[in-house]
C-alpha atoms as one frame of an Amber mdcrd trajectory, in Angstrom:
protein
  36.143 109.638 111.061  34.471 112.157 113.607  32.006 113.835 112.081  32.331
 115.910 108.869  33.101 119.990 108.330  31.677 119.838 105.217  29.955 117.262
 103.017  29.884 117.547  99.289  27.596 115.969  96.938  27.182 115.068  93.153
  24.250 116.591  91.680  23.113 114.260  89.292  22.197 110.682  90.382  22.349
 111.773  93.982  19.993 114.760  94.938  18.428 114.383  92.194  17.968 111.741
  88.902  19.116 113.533  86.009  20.676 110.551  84.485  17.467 109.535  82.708
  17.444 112.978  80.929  20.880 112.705  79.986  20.156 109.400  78.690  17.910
 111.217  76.310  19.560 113.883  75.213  22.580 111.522  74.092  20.275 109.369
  72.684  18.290 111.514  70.455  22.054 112.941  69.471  23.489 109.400  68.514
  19.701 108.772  66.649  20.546 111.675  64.504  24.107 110.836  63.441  23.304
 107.333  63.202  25.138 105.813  66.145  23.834 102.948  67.994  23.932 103.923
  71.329  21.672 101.738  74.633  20.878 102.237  77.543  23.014 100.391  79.364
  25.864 101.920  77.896  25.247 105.064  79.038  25.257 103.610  82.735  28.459
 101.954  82.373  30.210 104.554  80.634  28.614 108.433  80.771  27.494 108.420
  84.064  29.654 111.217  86.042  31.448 112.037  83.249  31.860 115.238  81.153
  30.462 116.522  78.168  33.402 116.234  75.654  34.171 113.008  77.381  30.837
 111.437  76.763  30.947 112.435  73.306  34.363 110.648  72.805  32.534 107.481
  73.404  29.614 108.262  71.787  31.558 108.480  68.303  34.320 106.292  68.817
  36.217 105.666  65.911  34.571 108.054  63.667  36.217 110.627  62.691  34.282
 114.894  62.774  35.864 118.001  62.736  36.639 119.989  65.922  33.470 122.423
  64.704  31.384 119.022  64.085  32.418 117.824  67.615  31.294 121.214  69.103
  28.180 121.847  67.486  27.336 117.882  68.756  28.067 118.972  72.625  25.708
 122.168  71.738  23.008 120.189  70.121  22.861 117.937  73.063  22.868 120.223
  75.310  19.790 121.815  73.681  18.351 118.577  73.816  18.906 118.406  77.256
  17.867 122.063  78.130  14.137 121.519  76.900  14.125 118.373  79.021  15.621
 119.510  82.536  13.221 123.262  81.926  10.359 121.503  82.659  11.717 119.652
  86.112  10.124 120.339  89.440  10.962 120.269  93.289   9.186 116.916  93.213
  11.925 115.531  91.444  14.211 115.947  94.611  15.294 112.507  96.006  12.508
 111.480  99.060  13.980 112.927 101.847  16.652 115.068 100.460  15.115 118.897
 101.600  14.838 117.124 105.395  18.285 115.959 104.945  20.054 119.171 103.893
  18.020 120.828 106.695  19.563 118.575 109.034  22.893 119.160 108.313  22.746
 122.455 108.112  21.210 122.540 111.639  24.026 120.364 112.702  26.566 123.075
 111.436  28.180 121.190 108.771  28.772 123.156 105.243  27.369 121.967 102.372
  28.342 122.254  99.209  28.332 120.475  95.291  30.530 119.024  93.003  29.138
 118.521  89.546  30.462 117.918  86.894  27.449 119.240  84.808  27.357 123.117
  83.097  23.542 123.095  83.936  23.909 121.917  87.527  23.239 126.009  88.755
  20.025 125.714  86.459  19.027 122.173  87.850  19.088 123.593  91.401  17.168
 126.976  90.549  14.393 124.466  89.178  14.140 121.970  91.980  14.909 124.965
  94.446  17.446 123.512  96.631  20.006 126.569  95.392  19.432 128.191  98.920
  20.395 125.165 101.107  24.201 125.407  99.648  27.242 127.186 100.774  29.358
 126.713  97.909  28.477 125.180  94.024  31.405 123.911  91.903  30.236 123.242
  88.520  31.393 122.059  85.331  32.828 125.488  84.437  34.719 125.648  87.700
  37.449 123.914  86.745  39.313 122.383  83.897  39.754 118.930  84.420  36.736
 116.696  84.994  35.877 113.782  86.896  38.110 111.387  87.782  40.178 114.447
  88.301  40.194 115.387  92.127  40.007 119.268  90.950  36.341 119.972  91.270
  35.926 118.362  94.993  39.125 120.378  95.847  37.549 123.465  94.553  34.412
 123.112  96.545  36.014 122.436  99.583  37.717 125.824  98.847  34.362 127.602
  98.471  33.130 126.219 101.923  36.626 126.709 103.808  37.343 123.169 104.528
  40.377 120.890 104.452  39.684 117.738 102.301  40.197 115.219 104.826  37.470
 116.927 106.922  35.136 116.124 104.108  32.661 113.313 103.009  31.929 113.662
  99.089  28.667 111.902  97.977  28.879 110.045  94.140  26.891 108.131  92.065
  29.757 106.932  89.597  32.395 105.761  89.870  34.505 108.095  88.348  33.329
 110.424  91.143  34.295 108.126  93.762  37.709 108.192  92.079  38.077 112.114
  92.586  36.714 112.127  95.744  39.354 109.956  96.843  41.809 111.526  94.677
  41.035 114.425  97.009  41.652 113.282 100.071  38.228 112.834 101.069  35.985
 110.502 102.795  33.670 108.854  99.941  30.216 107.337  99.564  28.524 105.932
  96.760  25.161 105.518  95.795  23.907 102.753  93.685  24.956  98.801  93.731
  28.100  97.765  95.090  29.636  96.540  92.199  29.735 100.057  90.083  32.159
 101.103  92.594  36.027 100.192  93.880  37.028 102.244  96.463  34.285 103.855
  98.013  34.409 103.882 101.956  30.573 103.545 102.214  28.037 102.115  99.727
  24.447 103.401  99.967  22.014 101.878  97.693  19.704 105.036  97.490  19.533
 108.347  98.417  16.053 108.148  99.667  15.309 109.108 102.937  18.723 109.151
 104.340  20.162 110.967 107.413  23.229 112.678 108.588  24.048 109.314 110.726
  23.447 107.279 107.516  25.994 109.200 105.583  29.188 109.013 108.886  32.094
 106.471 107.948  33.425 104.688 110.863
């Protein structure tokens, strides 16, 4: 494709590495109600995925009340509050305040797609909030990840037709909706998380507007 109007990242895993703090809130959560839960299984199976959804696997097979399962979402979330409050700009991917820079000098909209409810705070903290022309966020829309709906939606904010976008995902559950959108998708991470991405990055790091074209 030419190249993009607008190019849409992921938060979490991309810009930034959240995933370790996530890993931690869910884990001190499954400590306290007794769950096993590893770290490996949170790669395969709550990376880019929503809150509620997480949970679901989290407790699978045991059965709480709809107030239990709520006040579990909350108390992770708290968890994960007093973890992401004390990030810093340093914590941006190497490269990644050069790279927005760049595309904004380029004339290309930028905008994310996260799936996350604290993705507006995450961005206020590592001060990137400036750099982006539209931010869909976990209470954006109604259906998460694989759902196309929040990729559509920030497209909408930034005025751009899907197939004129490149979305940027860490999981592969992303890579689904980005696809599901109609857009152009690249992944970050090892090939073999993902199935239908157009372009496989291994990192973030460093990365330029050229790195990120699909021909």
């Amino acid at each position: 494709m030419p190249q993009p109007k607008a190019i849409i990242f992921d938060l979490d895993g991309v810009l930034t590495d959240t995933s370790e703090y996530h890993y931690q809130a869910w884990k001190h959560l499954a400590d306290d109600e007794g769950i096993p839960f590893t770290h490996e299984e949170n790669d395969i199976h709550l990376r880019g995925v929503g809150r509620r959804e997480s949970l679901a696997y989290l407790i699978r097979g045991r059965q709480y009340t709809e107030a239990q399962i709520q006040e579990m979402m909350e108390r992770k979330n708290n968890y994960y509050h007093a973890l992401i409050e004390q990030m810093t700009p340093d914590e941006v991917v190497s490269g990644g305040v050069a790279l927005l820079q760049e595309l904004k000098t380029a004339g290309i909209k930028i905008a994310i797609a996260s799936a996350s409810k604290n993705c507006r705070l995450v961005l206020d903290r590592l001060k990137l909030t400036d750099y982006f022309d539209g931010i869909a966020d976990g209470y954006c829309v109604v259906n998460g990840k694989p759902a196309p709906d929040v990729f559509v939606y920030a497209a909408g904010l930034v005025g751009v037709y899907t197939p004129d976008c490149v979305g940027i995902e860490d999981a592969d559950a992303g890579i689904e909706a980005i696809k599901a959108a109609g857009m152009k998708a690249v992944a970050i991470g090892p090939t073999s998380r993902f199935h239908h991405a157009d372009k496989v990055l291994s990192t973030m790091e460093n990365k330029h507007l050229q790195d990120l074209l699909i021909g």
